[in-house]
Every structure is written in structure tokens, then in C-alpha cells.
C-alpha positions, 0 to 999 in steps of 0.5 A, a space after each residue: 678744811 674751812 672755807 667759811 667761817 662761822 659767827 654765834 651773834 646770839 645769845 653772846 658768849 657770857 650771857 645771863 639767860 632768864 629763860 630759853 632764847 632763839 639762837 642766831 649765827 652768821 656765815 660769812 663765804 662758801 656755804 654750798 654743801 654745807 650742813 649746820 647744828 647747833 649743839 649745847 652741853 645741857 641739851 636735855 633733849 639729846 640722844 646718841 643718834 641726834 645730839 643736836 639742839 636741831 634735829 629736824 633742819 640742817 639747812 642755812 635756815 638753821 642759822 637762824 633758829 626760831 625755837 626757843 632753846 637752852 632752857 635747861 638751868 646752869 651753864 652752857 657751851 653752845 657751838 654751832 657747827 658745820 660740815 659737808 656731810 649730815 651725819 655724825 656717824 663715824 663713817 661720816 665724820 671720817 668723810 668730812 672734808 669741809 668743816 667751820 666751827 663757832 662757839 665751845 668753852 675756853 680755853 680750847 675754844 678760840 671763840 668760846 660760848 658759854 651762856 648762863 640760863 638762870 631759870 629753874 633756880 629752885 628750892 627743896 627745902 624749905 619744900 613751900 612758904 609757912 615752914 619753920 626755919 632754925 636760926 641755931 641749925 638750919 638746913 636749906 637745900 636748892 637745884 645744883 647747876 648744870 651737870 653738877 655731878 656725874 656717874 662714877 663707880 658702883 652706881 654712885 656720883 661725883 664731883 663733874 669737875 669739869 662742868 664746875 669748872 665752867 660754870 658761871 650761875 652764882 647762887 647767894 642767900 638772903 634772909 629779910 623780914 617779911 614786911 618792911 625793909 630791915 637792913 639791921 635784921 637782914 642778912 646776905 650769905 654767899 655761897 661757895 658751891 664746890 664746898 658744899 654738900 650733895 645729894 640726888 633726889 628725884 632724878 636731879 642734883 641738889 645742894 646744902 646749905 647747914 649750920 647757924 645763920 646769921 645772929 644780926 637775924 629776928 625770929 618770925 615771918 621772914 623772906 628766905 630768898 634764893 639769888 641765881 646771877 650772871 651776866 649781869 642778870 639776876 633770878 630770884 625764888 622766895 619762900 615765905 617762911 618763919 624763923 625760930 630761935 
């Protein structure tokens, strides 16, 4: 059904985004006829009629697609498509036949996508700077990547299994004096985020972190930090809080 092929040159398949980028393709042979979308599984903006990142231009010219997109914190299987027909009602999906793919998640994709916006990486709790955190039990709750959950039955939610599978944002801890480093009263904590407990709250998924930190840790004015990584590429949110015994 091809008789063009399609190339995503930007943002590359692996990326670490630290806030919404432009969107550029290539296509390489017989593009008359031809309609192109981009679509994104984040896109915050879709609805059923239109799920495309761009609504307004099917045009070549979307190829190179200036509006600053996938800002939507988490991982993204990005795919730019194209086909002989504009809509994606069923009776037109039925009537394609040209069509060129780029992009997706693997391991279907034979060009797969995935790029990883770090932005948004937020705390809950401690909800702003100057609060009390226990060294005996603490409690900190941060934004779940991405489509971290999903409906499930009788109006509850659970594990998006799938989404987990593809994401890549990593988020890390670290408790630090607030003053001069401190490498013997500091402390990193990986999280294993699959592991851990969730809860939805204003419309959005959160995580928590329980239990006792780290003993090497003092009490007092302390940098709690929150680290989102990938691709090379690092996000990180501080409170300024105060550690207690």
C-alpha cells in the first residue's frame, strides 16, 4: 500500500524532552494525494473525531510541524502517518489505499518512537517549601508518569500495564543539607515506580513514597529533590523542607 516512505528526524526516537518541541518528518517518493498526521499517546488535546496532534493541516507542510507539542509529562509513542484519504472515520479507513507509517512503540514498530518529556515532574506532598519531614516515616507523594493508570470496573483504577511497560521517565530522590554540600549527611533513593502506591487526586495520578529514610541523614533545613531522567536529560524539582527526628 506504500509508495512513499516516511522518516520521524525529529525529536529521535529515545529523546529526553525538557519541555514541548517542534515536530519534523521526511518523505522520501510519491507524496500526491497524500494526507499526513501526527499523533501522540499523551496527546491531552485529542478527542474522538480528531486524535491528531495536528487538526488544522494535513498538508505536506505538516511535515514540519511548528507548534510546539508533547508537552504532556511521561513517555510518548509518537507516529506520523500517511494516507490517501483525510478522515478517520471508518468508512474512510476502509477506502484507503495508499498509506506510509513512521514512528509507534516497539516491539510492533519496525521504526518505533518513544520520547520522554520531563517536564511536569511535580511534588504533592510536601505540598510547598518550609514543612516538616519525619526521618522515622516519612511520606512524599510526586506526578505519576504518562497514563500510569486506567479505568477499570466499578468506577475504579488500575495498573495501565501497557503504559508501564513503555515508559522510560525514571524518578529518583535525594535528600541533601540545605547549605553546603554534604556527601556524609546526604542521601539518593531509587525508586521502583511499578512497586509503589497510587492514589488519584485532582483529576491526575500520584505516587508514594512511606517509610524511614536513610540514617546517614541530620535533621534540619534540607533539599528534598525530585529527579525525572531520560535520555540523557535530567528535570529536577526541590522543596526546601525541614527534617525531624
Amino acid at each position: 500500500m506504500a509508495d512513499v516512505t516516511l522518516t520521524i528526524t525529529q525529536p529521535a526516537n529515545g529523546a529526553g524532552l525538557i519541555g514541548p518541541v517542534t515536530l519534523v518528518g521526511s518523505a522520501v517518493g510519491n507524496t500526491a494525494g497524500l494526507f499526513f498526521k501526527w499523533f501522540s499517546s499523551l496527546n491531552s488535546a485529542a478527542t474522538e473525531a480528531k486524535p491528531e496532534i495536528n487538526p488544522l493541516d494535513h498538508s505536506l507542510a505538516a511535515l514540519s510541524h511548528a507548534i510546539p507539542v508533547l508537552g504532556e509529562f511521561g513517555s510518548h509513542a509518537l507516529v506520523l502517518a500517511a494516507t490517501d484519504r483525510e478522515g478517520i472515520d471508518l468508512a474512510s479507513v476502509k477506502a484507503i489505499t495508499r498509506s506510509a507509517l513512521a514512528g509507534g512503540a516497539p516491539p510492533a514498530a519496525p521504526t518505533p518512537c518513544v520520547v520522554h518529556q520531563l517536564a511536569g515532574a511535580q511534588f504533592l506532598n510536601p505540598a510547598s517549601d518550609g514543612l516538616n519531614l519525619s526521618k522515622a516515616s516519612a511520606t512524599i507523594d510526586f506526578l505519576a508518569p504518562g497514563a500510569w493508570l486506567k479505568p477499570g470496573p466499578a468506577n475504579t483504577w488500575v495498573a495501565n500495564t501497557d503504559y508501564q511497560a513503555l515508559n522510560g521517565v525514571l524518578l529518583s530522590l535525594r535528600l541533601e543539607p540545605d547549605g553546603p554540600a554534604d556527601a556524609a549527611h546526604s542521601a539518593d533513593i531509587a525508586l521502583n515506580l511499578p512497586a509503589l502506591p497510587f492514589f488519584r487526586q485532582n483529576d491526575k495520578t500520584w505516587l508514594r513514597k512511606t517509610g524511614p529514610l536513610p540514617v546517614n541523614l541530620g535533621t534540619g533545613a534540607y533539599r528534598l529533590l525530585l529527579k525525572a531522567s531520560a535520555g540523557g536529560q535530567t528535570v529536577t524539582v526541590t522543596r526546601h523542607i525541614n527534617l525531624s527526628a
